[in-house]
SERO-877707 format. One record per residue (C-alpha): residue number from 1; x, y negated, z. Coordinates in steps of 0.5 Angstrom, whole numbers, plus 500, padded with zeros to 3 digits. Each point is the difference from the previous one (the first is absolute). Example, Ala and Ser with C-alpha at 12.3 -4.5 7.8 and 13.67 -1.06 7.14 Angstrom:
BEGIN
+------+-----+-----+-----+
: resi :  c1 :  c2 :  c3 :
+------+-----+-----+-----+
:    1 : 525 : 509 : 516 :
:    2 : 502 : 493 : 498 :
+------+-----+-----+-----+
! end
This chain:
BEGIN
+------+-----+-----+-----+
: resi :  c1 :  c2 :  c3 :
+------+-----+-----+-----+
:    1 : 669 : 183 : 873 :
:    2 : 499 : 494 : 495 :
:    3 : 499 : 502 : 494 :
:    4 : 503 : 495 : 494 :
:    5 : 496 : 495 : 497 :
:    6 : 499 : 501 : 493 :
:    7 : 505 : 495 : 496 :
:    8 : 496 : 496 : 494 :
:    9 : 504 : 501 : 494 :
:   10 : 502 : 491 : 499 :
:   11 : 500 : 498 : 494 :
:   12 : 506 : 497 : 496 :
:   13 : 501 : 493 : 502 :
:   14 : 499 : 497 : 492 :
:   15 : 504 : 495 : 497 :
:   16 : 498 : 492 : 501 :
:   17 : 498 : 497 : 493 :
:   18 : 506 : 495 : 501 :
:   19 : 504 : 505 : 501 :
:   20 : 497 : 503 : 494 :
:   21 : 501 : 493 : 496 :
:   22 : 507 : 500 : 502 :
:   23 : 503 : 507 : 498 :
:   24 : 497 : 497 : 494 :
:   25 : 503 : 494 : 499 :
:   26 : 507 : 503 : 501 :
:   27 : 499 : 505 : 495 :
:   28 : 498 : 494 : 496 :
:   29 : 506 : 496 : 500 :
:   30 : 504 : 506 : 500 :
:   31 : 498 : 501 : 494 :
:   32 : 502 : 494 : 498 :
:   33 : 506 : 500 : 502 :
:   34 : 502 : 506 : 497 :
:   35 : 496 : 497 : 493 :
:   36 : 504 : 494 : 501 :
:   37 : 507 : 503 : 500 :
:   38 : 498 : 504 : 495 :
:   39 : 498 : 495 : 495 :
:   40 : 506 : 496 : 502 :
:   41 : 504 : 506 : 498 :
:   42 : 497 : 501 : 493 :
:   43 : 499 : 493 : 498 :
:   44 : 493 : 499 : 500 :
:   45 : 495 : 496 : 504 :
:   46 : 497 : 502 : 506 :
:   47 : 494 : 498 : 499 :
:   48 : 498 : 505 : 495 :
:   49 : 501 : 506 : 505 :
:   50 : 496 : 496 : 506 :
:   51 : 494 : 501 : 495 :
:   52 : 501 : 507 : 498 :
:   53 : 501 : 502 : 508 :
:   54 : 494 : 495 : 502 :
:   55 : 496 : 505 : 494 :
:   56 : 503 : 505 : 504 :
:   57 : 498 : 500 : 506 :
:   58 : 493 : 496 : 498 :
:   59 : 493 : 504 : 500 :
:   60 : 500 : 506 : 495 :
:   61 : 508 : 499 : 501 :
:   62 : 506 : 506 : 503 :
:   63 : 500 : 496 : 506 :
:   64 : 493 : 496 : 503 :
:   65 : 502 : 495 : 504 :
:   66 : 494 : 497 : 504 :
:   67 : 501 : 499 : 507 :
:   68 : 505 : 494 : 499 :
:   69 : 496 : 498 : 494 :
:   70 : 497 : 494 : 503 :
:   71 : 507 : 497 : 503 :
:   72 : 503 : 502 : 492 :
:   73 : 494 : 495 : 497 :
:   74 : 502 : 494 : 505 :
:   75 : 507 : 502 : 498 :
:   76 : 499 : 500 : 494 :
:   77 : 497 : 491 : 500 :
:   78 : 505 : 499 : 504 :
:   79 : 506 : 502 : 495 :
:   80 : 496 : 496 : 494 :
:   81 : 499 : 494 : 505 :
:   82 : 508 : 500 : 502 :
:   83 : 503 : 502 : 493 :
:   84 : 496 : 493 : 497 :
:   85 : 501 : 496 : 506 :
:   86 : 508 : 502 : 499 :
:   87 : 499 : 498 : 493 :
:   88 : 497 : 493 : 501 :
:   89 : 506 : 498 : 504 :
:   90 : 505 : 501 : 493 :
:   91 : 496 : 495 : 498 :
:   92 : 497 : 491 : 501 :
:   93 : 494 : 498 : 498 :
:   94 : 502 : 495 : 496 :
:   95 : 504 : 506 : 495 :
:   96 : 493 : 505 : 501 :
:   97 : 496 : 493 : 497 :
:   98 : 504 : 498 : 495 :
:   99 : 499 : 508 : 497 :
:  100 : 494 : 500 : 501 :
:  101 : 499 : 494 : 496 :
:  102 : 505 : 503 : 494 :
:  103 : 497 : 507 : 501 :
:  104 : 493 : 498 : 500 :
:  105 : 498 : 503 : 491 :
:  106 : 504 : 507 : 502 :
:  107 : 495 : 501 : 506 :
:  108 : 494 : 499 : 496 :
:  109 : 503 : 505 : 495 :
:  110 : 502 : 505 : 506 :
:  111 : 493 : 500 : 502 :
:  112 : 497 : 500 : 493 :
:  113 : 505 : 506 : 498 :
:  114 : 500 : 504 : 506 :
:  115 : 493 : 499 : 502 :
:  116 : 497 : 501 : 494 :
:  117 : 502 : 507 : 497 :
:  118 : 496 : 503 : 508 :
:  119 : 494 : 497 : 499 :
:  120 : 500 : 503 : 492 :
:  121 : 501 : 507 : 504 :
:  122 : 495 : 499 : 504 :
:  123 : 496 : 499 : 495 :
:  124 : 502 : 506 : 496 :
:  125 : 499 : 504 : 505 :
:  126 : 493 : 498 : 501 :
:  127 : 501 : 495 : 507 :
:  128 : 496 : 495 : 502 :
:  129 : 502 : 493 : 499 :
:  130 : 502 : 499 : 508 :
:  131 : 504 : 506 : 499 :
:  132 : 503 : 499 : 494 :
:  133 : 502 : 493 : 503 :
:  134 : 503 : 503 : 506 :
:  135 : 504 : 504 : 495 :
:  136 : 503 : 495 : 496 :
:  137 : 501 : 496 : 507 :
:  138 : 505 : 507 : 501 :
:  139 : 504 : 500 : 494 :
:  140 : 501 : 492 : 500 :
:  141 : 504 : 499 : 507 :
:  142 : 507 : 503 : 500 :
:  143 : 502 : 502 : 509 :
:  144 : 503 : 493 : 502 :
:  145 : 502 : 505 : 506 :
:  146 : 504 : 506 : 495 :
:  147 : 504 : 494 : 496 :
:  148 : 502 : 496 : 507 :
:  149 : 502 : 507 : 503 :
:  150 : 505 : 501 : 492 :
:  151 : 502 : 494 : 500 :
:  152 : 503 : 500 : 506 :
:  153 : 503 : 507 : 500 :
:  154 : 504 : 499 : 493 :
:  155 : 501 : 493 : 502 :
:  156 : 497 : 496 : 496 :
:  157 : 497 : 494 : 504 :
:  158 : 505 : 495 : 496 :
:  159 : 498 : 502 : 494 :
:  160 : 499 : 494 : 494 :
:  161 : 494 : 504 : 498 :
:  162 : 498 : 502 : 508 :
:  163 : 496 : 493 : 501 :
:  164 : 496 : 502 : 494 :
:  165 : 498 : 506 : 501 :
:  166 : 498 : 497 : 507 :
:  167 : 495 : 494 : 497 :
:  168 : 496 : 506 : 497 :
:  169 : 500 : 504 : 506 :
:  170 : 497 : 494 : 503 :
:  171 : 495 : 497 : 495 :
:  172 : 498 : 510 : 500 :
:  173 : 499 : 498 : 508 :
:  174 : 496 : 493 : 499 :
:  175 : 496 : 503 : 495 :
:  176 : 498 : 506 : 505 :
:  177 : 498 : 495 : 505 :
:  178 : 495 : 497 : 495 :
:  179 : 498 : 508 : 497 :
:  180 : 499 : 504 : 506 :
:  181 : 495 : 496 : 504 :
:  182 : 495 : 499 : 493 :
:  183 : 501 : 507 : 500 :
:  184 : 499 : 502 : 507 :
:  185 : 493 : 496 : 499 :
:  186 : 498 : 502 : 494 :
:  187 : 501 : 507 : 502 :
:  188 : 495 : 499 : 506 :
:  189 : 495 : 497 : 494 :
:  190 : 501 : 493 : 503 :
:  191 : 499 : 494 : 495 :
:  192 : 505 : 497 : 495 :
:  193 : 499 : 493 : 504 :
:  194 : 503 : 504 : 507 :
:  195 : 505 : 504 : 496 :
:  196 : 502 : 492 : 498 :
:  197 : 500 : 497 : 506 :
:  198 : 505 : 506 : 504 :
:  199 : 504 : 499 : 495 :
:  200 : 500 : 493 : 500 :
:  201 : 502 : 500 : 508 :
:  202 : 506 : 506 : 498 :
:  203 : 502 : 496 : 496 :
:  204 : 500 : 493 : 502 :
:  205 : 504 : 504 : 507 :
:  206 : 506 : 502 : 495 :
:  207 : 500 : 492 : 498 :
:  208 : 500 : 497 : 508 :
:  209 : 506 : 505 : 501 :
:  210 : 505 : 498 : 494 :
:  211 : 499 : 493 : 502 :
:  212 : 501 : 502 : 508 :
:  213 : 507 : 503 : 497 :
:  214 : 502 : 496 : 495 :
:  215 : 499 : 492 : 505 :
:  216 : 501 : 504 : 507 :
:  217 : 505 : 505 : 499 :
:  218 : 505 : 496 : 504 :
:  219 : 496 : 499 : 505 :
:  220 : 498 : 507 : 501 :
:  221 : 507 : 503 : 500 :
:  222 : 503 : 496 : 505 :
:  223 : 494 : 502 : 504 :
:  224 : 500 : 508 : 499 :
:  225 : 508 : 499 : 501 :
:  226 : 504 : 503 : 506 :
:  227 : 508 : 502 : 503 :
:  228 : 497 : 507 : 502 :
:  229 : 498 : 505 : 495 :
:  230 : 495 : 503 : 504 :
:  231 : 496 : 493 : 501 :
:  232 : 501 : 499 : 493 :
:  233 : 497 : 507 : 497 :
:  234 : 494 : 500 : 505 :
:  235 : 499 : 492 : 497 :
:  236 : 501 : 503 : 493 :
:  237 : 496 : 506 : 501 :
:  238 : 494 : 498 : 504 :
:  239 : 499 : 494 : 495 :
:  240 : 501 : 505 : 493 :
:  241 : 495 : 504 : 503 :
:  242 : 494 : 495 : 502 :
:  243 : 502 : 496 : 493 :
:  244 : 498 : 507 : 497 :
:  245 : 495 : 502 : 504 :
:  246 : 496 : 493 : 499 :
:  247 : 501 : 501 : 492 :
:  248 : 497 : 507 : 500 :
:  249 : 494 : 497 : 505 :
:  250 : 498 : 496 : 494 :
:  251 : 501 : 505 : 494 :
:  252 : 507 : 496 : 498 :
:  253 : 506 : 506 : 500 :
:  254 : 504 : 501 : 506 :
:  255 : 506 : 500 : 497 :
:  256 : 498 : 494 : 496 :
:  257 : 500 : 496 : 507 :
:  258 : 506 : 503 : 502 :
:  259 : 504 : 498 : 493 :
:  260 : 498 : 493 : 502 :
:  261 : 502 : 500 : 508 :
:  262 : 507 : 503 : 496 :
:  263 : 500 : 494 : 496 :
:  264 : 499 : 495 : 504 :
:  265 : 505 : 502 : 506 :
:  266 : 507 : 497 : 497 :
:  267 : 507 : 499 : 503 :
:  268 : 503 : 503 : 505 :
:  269 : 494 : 504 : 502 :
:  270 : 500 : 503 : 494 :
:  271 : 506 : 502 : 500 :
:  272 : 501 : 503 : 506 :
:  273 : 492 : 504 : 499 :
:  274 : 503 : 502 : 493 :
:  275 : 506 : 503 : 504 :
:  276 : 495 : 504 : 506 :
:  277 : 494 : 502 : 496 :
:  278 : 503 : 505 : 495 :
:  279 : 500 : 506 : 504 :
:  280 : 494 : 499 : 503 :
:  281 : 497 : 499 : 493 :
:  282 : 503 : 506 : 498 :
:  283 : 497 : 504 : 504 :
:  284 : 493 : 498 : 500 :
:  285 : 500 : 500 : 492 :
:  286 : 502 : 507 : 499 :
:  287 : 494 : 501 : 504 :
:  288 : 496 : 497 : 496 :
:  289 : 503 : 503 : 494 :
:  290 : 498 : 507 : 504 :
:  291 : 493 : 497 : 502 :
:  292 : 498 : 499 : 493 :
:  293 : 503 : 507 : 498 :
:  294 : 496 : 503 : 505 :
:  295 : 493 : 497 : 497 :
:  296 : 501 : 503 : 494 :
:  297 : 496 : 508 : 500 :
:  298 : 504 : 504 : 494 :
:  299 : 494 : 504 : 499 :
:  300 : 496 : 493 : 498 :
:  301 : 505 : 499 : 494 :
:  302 : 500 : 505 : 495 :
:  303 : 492 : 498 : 497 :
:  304 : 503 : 493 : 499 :
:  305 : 508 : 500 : 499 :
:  306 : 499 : 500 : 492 :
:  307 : 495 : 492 : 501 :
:  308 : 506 : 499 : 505 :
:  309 : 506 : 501 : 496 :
:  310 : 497 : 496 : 494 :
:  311 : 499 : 495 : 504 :
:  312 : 506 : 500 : 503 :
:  313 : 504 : 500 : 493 :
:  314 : 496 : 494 : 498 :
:  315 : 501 : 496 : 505 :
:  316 : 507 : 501 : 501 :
:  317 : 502 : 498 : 494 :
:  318 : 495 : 493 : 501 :
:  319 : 503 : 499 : 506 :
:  320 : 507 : 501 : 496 :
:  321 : 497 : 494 : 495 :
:  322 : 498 : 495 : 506 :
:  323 : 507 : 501 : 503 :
:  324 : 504 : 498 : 494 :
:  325 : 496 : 494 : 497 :
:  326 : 500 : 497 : 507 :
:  327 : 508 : 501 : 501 :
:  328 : 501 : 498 : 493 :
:  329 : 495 : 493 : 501 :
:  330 : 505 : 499 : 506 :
:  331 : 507 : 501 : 495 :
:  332 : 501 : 506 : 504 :
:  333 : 505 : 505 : 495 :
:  334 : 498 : 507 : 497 :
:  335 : 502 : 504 : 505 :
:  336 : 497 : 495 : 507 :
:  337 : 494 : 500 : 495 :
:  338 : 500 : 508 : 499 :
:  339 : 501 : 501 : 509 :
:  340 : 494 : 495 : 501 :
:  341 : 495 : 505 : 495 :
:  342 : 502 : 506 : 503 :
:  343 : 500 : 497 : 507 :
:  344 : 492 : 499 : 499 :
:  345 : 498 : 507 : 499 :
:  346 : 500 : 503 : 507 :
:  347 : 493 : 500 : 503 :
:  348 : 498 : 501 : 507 :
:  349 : 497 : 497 : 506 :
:  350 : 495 : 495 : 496 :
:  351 : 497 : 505 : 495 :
:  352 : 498 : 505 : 506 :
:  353 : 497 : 495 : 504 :
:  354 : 496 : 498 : 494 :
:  355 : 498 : 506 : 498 :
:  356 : 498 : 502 : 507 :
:  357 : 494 : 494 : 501 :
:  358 : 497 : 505 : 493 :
:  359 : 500 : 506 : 504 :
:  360 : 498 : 497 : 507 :
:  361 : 494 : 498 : 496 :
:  362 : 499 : 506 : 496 :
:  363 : 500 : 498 : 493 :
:  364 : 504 : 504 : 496 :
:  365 : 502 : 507 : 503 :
:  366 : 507 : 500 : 495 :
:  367 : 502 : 493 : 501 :
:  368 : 504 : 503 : 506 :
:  369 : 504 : 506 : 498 :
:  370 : 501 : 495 : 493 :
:  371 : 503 : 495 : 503 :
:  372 : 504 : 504 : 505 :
:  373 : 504 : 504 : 494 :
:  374 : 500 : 494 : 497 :
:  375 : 504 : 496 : 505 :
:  376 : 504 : 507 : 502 :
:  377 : 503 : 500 : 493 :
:  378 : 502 : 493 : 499 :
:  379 : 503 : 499 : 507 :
:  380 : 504 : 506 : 499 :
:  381 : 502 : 498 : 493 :
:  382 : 500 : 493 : 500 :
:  383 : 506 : 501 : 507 :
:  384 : 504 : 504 : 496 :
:  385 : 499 : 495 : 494 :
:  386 : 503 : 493 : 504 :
:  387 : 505 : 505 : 503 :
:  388 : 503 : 502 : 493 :
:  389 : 497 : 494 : 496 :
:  390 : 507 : 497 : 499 :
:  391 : 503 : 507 : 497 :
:  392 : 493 : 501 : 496 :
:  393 : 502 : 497 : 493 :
:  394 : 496 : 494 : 497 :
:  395 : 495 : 501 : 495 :
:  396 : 502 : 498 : 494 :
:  397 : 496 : 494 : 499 :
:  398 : 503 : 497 : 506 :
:  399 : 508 : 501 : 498 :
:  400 : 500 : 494 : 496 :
:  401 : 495 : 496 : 503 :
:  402 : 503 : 495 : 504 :
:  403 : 498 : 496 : 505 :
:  404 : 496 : 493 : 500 :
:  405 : 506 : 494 : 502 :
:  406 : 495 : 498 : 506 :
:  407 : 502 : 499 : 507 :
:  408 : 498 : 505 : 506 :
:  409 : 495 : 497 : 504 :
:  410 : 501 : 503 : 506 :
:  411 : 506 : 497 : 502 :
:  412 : 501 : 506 : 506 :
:  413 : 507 : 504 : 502 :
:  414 : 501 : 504 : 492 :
:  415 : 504 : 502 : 497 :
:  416 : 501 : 505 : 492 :
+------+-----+-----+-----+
! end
């Protein structure tokens, strides 16, 4: 007689950790998708409610994520490096020069009246000087990947004040190619020479590509351009990512270089990516929005939200200044000069990565937290401010002040 052979209890088969990054990154999108429709619904910007579904489901938030987080942070640099590459393509090089050229004096004020009220907190608060730095480099540059994803969305790439705004978010950019190496070296204690010397070669790369897009954009174009789209978006994609890859590899913003290869690409072939790219962007910018919400912890929040919100109040109402005075030198009206501050306001994806090289080195504990909740708020007002802005009364100073009778210099599709 046989006797039954003892049966092993088999464990339960566990879940892959792709399949674990999957059910996540479904739940993820979904969720925006639900978020989306219901701003589309009640008139407000999705990006707010990206932010707030990020901090919820963030360390410390109702609904942690971290198997997919990993996937979310590639997202997240590829959403910013889309929006700024479909950006670039509004635009030629010879209109980015000649506003350069005319916002050259309301870039200097940006950087000075945004940039100085974080270091004075800093200060205030008892930081250490690099830490103060790192904090004014955080009030100081507004979210070049929020406003490209506004200006789209509310349909205002064509604006008469839209080419201004972009002059300033592109001299905030180029100054992060000069200000994140001298940072980067100070904080590893290395000397003023070498900090020089970084910042020398970030921004002598920045040059080499105007001048590459602004002699060589026919050339360049007529060589990406193909009749098949899939060839055309393989073109397109392989050269923005290696272009903005090669920019992060020397300490000038990816998204930088991606702004440039967009305006270097002219033609036709900026036509036909202009047409293929947007749901590709879409999709990777609403993760970003995600991904940024989900590096804020709620609970590191609370001993800094009264620093953040002075801050914040401060630096909006600068940003609002800049704004007009660099719309009004261009002889923009009341109105384009009013949508152009409140354009500046939002923060984001520039501010975070500054404030990350300070808690990476551990200098200052608070600066994080600050930094988060600063940014926190001003994406979210300042998105629903260029939402409403033309429904949001003009200050009194602003109603009878006109414009000065001075051309636009850029001279891109525009319109009142």
């Amino acid at each position: 007689m046989l006797l039954p052979l003892p049966l092993e209890v088999l464990p339960e088969p566990e879940a892959s950790h792709a399949g674990q990054v999957l059910i996540e990154l479904g739940i993820i999108l979904l969720v925006l998708a639900g978020l989306g429709r219901l701003a589309a619904r009640i008139g407000i910007p999705s990006i707010p409610l990206y932010l707030l579904a990020g901090v919820l489901m963030g360390e410390g938030g109702l609904i942690p994520v971290s198997a997919g987080e990993e996937f979310l942070e590639v997202g997240a640099e590829i959403g910013v490096v889309l929006l700024l590459l479909l950006l670039g393509l509004e635009y030629s090089p010879r209109d980015l020069r000649n506003g350069l050229k005319s916002n050259w004096v309301a870039g200097l004020i940006d950087g000075v009246a945004n940039g100085v009220p974080g270091f004075a907190m800093g200060l205030i608060l008892g930081w250490s000087p690099t830490a103060c730095l790192l904090l004014g480099g955080v009030t100081y540059i507004s979210s070049s990947g929020i406003i490209a994803r506004l200006l789209d969305d509310f349909d205002r790439v064509a604006n008469r004040e839209t080419p201004v705004l972009l002059s300033i978010l592109v001299m905030e950019d180029i100054a992060m190619a000069i200000f994140l190496p001298i940072t980067g070296v100070l904080l590893v204690g290395a000397t003023v020479l070498q900090g020089a010397i970084a910042a020398g070669i970030a921004l002598s790369l920045v040059i080499l590509a105007f001048v590459v897009s602004m002699r060589y954009s026919e050339k360049v174009s007529s060589m990406v351009h193909s009749h098949s789209r899939e060839l055309l978006l393989l073109t397109v994609l392989g050269l923005t990512f290696l272009v903005a890859g090669l920019a992060d590899a020397v300490q000038v913003s990816a998204a930088v270089g991606a702004f440039l290869l967009g305006l270097t690409l002219s033609g036709q072939v900026a036509d036909d990516v202009r047409g293929l790219m947007p749901p590709l962007r879409d999709v990777f910018g609403g993760l970003f929005f995600v991904f940024f919400g989900i590096s804020i912890d709620p609970r590191d929040l609370v001993p800094v939200l009264i620093p953040a919100l002075i801050l914040a109040a401060i630096t909006a109402v600068t940003k609002i200044a800049t704004g007009i005075y660099a719309a009004r030198s261009n002889g923009i009206g009341p109105r384009g000069q009013w949508r152009t501050g409140l354009s500046l306001i939002p923060r984001g994806e520039f501010s975070i990565v500054i404030a990350g090289l300070g808690v990476a080195a551990g200098i200052e504990p608070q600066l994080g937290p600050l930094a988060a909740g600063y940014v926190l708020t001003l994406a979210i007002v300042g998105s629903l401010l260029m939402r409403f802005a033309d429904q949001i009364p003009l200050p009194p100073g602003m109603r009878t002040k006109g414009a000065r009778p001075t051309p636009q210099p850029l001279g891109v599709r525009t319109r009142t």
